[in-house]
TORVO-964956 format. One record per residue: x, y, z of N, C-alpha, C in turn; residue in three letters. Coordinates in steps of 0.02 Angstrom, whole numbers, plus 50000, padded with zeros to 5 digits. Layout:
! residues N
<site><n_east>X</n_east><n_north>Y</n_north><n_up>Z</n_up><ca_east>X</ca_east><ca_north>Y</ca_north><ca_up>Z</ca_up><c_east>X</c_east><c_north>Y</c_north><c_up>Z</c_up><rest>Ala</rest></site>
...
//
This chain:
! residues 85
<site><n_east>48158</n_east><n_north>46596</n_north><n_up>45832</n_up><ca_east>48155</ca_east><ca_north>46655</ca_north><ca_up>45874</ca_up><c_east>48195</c_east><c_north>46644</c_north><c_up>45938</c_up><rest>Unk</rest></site>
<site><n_east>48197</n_east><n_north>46587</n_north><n_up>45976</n_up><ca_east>48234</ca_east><ca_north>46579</ca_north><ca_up>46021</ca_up><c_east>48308</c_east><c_north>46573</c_north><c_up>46005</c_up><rest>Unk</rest></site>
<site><n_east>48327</n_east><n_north>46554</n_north><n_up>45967</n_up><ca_east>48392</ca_east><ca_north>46566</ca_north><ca_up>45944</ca_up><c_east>48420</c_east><c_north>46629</c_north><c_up>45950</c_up><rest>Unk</rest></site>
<site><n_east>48375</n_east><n_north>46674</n_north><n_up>45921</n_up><ca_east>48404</ca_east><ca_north>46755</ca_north><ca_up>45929</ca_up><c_east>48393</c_east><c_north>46745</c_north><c_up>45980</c_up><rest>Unk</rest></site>
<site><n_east>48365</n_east><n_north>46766</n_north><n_up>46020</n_up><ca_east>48354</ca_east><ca_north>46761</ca_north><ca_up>46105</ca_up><c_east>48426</c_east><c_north>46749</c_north><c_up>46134</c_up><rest>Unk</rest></site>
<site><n_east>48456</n_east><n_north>46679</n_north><n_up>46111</n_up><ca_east>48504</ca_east><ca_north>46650</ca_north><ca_up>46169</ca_up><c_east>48570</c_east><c_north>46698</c_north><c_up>46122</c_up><rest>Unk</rest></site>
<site><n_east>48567</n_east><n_north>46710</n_north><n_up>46060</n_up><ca_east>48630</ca_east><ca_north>46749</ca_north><ca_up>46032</ca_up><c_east>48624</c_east><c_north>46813</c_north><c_up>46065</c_up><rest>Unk</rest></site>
<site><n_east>48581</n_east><n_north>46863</n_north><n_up>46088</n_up><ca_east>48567</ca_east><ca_north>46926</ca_north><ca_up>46103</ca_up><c_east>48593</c_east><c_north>46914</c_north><c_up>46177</c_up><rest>Unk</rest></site>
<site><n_east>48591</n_east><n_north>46869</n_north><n_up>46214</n_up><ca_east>48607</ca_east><ca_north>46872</ca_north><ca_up>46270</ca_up><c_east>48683</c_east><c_north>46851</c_north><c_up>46289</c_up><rest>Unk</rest></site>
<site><n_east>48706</n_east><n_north>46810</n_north><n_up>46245</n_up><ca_east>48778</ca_east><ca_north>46799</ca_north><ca_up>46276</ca_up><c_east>48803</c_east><c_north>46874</c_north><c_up>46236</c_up><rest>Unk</rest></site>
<site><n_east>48788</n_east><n_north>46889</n_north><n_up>46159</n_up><ca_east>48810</ca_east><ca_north>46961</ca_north><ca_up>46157</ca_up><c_east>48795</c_east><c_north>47011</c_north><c_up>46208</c_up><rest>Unk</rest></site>
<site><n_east>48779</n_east><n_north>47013</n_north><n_up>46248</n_up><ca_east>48769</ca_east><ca_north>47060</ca_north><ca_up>46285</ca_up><c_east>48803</c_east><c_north>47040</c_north><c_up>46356</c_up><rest>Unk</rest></site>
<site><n_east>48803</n_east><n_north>46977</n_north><n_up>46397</n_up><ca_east>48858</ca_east><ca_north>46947</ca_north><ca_up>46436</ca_up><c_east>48949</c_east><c_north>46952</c_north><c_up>46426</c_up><rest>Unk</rest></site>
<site><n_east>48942</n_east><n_north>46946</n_north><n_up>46348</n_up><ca_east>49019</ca_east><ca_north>46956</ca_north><ca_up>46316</ca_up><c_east>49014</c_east><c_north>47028</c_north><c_up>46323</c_up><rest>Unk</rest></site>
<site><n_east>48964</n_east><n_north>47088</n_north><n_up>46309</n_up><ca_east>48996</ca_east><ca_north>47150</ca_north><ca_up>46316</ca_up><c_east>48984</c_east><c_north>47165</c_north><c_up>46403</c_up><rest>Unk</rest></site>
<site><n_east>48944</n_east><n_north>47148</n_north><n_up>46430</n_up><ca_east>48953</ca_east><ca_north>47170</ca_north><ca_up>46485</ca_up><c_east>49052</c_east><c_north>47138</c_north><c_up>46525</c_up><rest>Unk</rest></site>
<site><n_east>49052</n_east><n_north>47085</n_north><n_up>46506</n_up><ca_east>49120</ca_east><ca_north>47050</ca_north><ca_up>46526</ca_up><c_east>49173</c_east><c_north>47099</c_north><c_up>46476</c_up><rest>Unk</rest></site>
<site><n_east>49160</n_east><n_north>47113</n_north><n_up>46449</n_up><ca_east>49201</ca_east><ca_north>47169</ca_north><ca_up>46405</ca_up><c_east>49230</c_east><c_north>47216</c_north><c_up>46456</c_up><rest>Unk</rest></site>
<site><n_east>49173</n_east><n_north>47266</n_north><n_up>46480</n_up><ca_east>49159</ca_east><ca_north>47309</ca_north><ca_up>46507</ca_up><c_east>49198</c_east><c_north>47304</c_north><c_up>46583</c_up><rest>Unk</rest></site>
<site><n_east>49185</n_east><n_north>47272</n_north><n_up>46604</n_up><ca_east>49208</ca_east><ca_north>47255</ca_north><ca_up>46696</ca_up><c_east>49291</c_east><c_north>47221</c_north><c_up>46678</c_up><rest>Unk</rest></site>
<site><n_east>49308</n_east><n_north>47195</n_north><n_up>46612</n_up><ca_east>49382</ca_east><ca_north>47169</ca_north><ca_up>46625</ca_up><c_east>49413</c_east><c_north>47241</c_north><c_up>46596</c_up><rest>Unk</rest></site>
<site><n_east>49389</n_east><n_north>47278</n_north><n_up>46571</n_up><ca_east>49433</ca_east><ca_north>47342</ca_north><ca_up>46558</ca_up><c_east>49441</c_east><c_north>47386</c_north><c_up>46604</c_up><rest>Unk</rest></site>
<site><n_east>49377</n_east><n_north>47405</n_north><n_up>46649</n_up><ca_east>49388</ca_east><ca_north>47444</ca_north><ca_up>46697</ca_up><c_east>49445</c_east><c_north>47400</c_north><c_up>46737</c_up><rest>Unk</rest></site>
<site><n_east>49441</n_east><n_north>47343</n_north><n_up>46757</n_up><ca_east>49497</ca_east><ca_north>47318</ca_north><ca_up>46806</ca_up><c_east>49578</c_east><c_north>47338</c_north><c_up>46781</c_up><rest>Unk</rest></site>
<site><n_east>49582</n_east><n_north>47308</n_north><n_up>46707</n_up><ca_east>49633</ca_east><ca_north>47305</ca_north><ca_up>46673</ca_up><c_east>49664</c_east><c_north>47403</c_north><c_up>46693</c_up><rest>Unk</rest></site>
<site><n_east>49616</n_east><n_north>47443</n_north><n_up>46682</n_up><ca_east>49624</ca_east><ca_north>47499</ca_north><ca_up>46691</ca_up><c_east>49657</c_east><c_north>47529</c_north><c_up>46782</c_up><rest>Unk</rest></site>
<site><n_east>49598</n_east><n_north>47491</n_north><n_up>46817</n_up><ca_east>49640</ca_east><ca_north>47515</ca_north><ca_up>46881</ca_up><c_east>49679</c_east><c_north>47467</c_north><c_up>46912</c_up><rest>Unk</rest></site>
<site><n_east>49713</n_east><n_north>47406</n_north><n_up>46902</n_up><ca_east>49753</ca_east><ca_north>47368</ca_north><ca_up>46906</ca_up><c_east>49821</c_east><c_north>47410</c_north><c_up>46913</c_up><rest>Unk</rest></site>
<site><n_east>49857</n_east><n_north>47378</n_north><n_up>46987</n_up><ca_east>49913</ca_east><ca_north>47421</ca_north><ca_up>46988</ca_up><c_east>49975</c_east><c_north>47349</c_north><c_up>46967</c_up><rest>Unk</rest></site>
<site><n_east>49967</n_east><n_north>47292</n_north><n_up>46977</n_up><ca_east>50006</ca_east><ca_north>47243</ca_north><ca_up>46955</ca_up><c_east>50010</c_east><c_north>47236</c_north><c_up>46858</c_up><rest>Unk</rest></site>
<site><n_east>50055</n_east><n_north>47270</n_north><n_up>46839</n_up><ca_east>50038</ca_east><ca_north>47258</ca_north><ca_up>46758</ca_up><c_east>50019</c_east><c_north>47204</c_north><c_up>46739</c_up><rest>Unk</rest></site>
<site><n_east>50054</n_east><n_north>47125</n_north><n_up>46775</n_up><ca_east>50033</ca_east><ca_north>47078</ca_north><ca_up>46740</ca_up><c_east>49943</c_east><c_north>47051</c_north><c_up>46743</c_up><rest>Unk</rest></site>
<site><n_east>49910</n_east><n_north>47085</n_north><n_up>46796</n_up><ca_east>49837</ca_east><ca_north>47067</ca_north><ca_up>46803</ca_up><c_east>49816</c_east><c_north>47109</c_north><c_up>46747</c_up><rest>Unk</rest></site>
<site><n_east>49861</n_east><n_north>47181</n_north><n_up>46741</n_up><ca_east>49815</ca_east><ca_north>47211</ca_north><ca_up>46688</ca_up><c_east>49827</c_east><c_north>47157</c_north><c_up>46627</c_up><rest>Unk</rest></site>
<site><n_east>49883</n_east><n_north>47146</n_north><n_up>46606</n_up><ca_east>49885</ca_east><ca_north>47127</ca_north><ca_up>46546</ca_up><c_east>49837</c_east><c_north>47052</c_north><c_up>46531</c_up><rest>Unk</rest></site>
<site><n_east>49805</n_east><n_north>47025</n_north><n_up>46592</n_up><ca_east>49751</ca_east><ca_north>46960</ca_north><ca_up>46596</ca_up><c_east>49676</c_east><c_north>47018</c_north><c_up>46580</c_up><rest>Unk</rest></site>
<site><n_east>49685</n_east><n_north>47036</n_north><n_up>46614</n_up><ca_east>49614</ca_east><ca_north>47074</ca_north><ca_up>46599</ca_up><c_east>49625</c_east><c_north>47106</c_north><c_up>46535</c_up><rest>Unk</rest></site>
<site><n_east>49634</n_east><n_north>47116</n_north><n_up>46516</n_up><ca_east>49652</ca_east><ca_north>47177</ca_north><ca_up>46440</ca_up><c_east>49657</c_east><c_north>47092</c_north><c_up>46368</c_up><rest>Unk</rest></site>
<site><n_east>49667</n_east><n_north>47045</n_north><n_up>46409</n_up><ca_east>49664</ca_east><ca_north>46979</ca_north><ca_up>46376</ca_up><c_east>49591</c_east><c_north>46954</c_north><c_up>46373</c_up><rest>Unk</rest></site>
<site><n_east>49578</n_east><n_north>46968</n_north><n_up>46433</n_up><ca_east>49503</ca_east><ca_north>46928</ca_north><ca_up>46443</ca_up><c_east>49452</c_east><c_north>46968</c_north><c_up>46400</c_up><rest>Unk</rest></site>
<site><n_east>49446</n_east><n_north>47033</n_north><n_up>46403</n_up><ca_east>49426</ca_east><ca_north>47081</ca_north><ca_up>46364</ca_up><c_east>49421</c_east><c_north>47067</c_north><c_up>46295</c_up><rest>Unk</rest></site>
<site><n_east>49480</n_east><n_north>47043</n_north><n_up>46267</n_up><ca_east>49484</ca_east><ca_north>47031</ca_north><ca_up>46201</ca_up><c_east>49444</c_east><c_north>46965</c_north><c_up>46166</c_up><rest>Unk</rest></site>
<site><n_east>49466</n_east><n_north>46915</n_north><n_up>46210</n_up><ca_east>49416</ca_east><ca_north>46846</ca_north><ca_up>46220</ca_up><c_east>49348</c_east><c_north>46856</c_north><c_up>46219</c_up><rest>Unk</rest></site>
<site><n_east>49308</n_east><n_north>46924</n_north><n_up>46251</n_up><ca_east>49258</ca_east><ca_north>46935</ca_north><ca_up>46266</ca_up><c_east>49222</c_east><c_north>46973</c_north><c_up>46177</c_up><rest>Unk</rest></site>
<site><n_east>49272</n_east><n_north>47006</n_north><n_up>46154</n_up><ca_east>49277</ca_east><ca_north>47052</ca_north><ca_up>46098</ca_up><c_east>49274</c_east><c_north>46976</c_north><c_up>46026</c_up><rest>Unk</rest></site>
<site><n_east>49326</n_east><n_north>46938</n_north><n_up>46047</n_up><ca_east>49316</ca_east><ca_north>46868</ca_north><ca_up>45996</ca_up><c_east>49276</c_east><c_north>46844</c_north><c_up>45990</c_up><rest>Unk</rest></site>
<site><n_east>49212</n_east><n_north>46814</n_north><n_up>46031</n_up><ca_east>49148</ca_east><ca_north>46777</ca_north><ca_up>46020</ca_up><c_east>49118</c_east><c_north>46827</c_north><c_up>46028</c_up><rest>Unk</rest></site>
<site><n_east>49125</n_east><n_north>46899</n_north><n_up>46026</n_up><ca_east>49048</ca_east><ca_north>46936</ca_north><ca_up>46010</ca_up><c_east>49046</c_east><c_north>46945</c_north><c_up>45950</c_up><rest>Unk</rest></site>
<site><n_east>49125</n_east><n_north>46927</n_north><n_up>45904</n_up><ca_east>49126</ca_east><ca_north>46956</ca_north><ca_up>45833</ca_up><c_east>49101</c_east><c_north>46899</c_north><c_up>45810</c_up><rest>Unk</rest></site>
<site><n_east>49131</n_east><n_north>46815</n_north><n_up>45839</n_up><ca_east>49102</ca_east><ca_north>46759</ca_north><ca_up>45787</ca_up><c_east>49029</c_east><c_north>46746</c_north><c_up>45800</c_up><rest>Unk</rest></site>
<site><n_east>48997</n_east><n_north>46764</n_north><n_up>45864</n_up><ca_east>48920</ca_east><ca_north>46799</ca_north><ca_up>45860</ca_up><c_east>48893</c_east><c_north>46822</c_north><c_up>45800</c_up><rest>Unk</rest></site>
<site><n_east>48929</n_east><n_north>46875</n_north><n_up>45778</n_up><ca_east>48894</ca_east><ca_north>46914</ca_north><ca_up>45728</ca_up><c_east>48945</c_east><c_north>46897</c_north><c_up>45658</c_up><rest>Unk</rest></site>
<site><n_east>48943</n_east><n_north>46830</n_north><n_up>45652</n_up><ca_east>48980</ca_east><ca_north>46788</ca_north><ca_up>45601</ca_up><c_east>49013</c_east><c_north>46853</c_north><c_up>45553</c_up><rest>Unk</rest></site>
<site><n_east>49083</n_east><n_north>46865</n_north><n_up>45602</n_up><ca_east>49137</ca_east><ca_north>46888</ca_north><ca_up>45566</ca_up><c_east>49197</c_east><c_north>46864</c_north><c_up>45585</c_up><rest>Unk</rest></site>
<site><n_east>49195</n_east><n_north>46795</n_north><n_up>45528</n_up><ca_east>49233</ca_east><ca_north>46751</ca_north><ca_up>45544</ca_up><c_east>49333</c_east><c_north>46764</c_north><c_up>45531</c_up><rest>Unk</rest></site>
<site><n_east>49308</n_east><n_north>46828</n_north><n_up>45483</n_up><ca_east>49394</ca_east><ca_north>46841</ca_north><ca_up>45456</ca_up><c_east>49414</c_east><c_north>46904</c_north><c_up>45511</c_up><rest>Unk</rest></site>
<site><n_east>49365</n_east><n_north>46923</n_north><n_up>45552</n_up><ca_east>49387</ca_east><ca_north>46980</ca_north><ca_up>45591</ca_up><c_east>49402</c_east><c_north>46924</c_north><c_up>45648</c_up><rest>Unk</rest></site>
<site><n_east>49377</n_east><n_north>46878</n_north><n_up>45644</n_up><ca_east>49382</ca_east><ca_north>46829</ca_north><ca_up>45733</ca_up><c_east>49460</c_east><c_north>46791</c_north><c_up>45714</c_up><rest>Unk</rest></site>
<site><n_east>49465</n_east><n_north>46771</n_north><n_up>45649</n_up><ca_east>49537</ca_east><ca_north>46738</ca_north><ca_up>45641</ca_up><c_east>49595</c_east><c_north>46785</c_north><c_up>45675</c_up><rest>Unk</rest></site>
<site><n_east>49589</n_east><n_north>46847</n_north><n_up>45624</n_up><ca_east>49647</ca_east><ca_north>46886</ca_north><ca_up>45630</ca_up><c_east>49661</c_east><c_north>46940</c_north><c_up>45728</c_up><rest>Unk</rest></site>
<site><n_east>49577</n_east><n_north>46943</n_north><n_up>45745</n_up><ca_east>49594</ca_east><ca_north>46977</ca_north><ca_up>45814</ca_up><c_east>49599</c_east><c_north>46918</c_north><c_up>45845</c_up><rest>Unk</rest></site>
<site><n_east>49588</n_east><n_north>46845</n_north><n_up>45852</n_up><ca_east>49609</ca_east><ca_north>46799</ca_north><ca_up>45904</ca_up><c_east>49686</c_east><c_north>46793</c_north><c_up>45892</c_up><rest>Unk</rest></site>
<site><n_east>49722</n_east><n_north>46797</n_north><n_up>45847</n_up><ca_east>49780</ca_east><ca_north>46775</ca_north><ca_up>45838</ca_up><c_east>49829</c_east><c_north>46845</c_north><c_up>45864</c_up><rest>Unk</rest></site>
<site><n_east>49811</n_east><n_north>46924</n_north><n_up>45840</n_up><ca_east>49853</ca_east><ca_north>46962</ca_north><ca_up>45857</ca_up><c_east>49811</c_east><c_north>46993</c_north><c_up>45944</c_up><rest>Unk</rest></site>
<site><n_east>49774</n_east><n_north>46995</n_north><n_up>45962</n_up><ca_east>49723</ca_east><ca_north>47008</ca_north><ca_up>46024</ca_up><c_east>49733</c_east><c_north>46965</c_north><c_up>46085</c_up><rest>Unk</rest></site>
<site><n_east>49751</n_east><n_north>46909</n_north><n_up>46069</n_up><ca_east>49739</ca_east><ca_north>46834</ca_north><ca_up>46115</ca_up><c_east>49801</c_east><c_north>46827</c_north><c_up>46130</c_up><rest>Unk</rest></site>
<site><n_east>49838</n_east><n_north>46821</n_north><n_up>46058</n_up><ca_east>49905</ca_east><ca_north>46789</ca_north><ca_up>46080</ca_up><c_east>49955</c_east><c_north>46813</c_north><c_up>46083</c_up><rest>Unk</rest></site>
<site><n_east>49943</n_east><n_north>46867</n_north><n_up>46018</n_up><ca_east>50035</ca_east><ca_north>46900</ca_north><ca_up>46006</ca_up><c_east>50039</c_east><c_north>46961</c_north><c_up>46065</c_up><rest>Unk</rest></site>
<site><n_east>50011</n_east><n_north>47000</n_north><n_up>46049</n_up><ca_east>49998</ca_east><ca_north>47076</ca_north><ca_up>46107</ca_up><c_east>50005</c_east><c_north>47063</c_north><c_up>46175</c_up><rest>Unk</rest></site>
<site><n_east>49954</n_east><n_north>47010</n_north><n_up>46215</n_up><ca_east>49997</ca_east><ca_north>46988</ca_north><ca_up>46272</ca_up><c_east>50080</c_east><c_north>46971</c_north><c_up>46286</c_up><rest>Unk</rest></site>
<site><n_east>50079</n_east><n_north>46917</n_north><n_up>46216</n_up><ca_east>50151</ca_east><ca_north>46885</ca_north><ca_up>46250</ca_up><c_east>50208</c_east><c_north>46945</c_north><c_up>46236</c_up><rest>Unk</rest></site>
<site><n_east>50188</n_east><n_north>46999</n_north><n_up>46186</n_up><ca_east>50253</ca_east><ca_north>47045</ca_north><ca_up>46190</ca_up><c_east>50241</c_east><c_north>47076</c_north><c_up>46267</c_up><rest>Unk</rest></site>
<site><n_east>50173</n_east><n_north>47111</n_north><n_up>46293</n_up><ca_east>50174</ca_east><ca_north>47152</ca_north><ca_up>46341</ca_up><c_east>50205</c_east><c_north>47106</c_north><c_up>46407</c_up><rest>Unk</rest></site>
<site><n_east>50192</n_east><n_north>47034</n_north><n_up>46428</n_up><ca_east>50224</ca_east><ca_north>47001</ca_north><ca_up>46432</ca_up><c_east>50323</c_east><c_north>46996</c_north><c_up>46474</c_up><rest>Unk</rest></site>
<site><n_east>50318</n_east><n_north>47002</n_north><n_up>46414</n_up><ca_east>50410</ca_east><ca_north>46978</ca_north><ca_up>46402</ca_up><c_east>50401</c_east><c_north>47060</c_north><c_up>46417</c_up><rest>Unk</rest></site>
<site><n_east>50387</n_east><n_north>47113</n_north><n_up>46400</n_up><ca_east>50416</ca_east><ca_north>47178</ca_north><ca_up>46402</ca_up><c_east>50397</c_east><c_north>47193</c_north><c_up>46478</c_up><rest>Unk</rest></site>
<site><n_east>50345</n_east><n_north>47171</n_north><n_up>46525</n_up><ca_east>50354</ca_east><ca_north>47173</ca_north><ca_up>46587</ca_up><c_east>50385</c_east><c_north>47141</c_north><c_up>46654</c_up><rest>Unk</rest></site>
<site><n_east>50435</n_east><n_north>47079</n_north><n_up>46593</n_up><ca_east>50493</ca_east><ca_north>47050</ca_north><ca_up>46647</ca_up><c_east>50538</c_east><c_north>47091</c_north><c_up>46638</c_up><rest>Unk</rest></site>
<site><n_east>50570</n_east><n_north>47115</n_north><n_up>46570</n_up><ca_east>50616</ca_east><ca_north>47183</ca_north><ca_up>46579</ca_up><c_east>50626</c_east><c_north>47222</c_north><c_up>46626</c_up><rest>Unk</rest></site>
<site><n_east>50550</n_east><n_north>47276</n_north><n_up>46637</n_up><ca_east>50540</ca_east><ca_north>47328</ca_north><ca_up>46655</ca_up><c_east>50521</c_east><c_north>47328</c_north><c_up>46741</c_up><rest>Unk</rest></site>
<site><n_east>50472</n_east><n_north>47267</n_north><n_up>46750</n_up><ca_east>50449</ca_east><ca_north>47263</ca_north><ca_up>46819</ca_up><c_east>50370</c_east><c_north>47270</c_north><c_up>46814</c_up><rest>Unk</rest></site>
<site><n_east>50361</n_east><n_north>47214</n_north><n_up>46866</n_up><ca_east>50292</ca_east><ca_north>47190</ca_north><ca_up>46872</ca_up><c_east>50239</c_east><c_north>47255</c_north><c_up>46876</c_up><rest>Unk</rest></site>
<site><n_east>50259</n_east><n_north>47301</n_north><n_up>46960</n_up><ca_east>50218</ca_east><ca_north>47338</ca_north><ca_up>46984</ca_up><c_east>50231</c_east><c_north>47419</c_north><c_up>46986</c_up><rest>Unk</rest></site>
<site><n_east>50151</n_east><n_north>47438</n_north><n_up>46951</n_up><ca_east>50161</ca_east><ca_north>47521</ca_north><ca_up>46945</ca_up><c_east>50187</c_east><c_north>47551</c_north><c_up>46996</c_up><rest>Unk</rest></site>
<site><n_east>50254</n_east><n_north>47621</n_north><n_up>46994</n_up><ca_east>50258</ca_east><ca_north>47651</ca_north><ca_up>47065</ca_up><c_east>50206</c_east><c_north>47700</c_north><c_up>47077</c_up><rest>Unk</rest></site>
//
């Protein structure tokens, strides 16, 4: 029983951390903080899924969520420029 206990609570720490890195990611006027928060978010989204042992959903969103989607947004905001006008 305590086991569920301590799983129910970091699930719920991971969505609350969900929650507060999106709103930032959202009003973030420096793109590259958004694109950390919109990261952290996803990190937060990865151990709530291997929480709820979905281990082929945690492979495939840590790899395109974590790694790839940042590093394009990334490279596409040295192009373009750091900060929203």
């Amino acid at each position: 029983m305590m086991a569920v206990d301590i799983v129910m609570g970091l699930l719920a720490a991971s969505a609350l951390i969900s929650v507060i890195a999106t709103v930032l990611a959202v009003q973030a006027r420096d793109l590259l903080k958004a694109v950390i928060f919109s990261a952290l978010q996803s990190v937060a989204y990865t151990l709530m899924y291997f929480m709820l042992m979905a281990p082929d959903i945690v492979l495939v969103y840590a790899a395109v969520a974590v790694g790839i989607y940042p590093l394009i947004l990334i490279l596409l905001i040295k192009k373009v420029g750091r900060y929203e006008v």
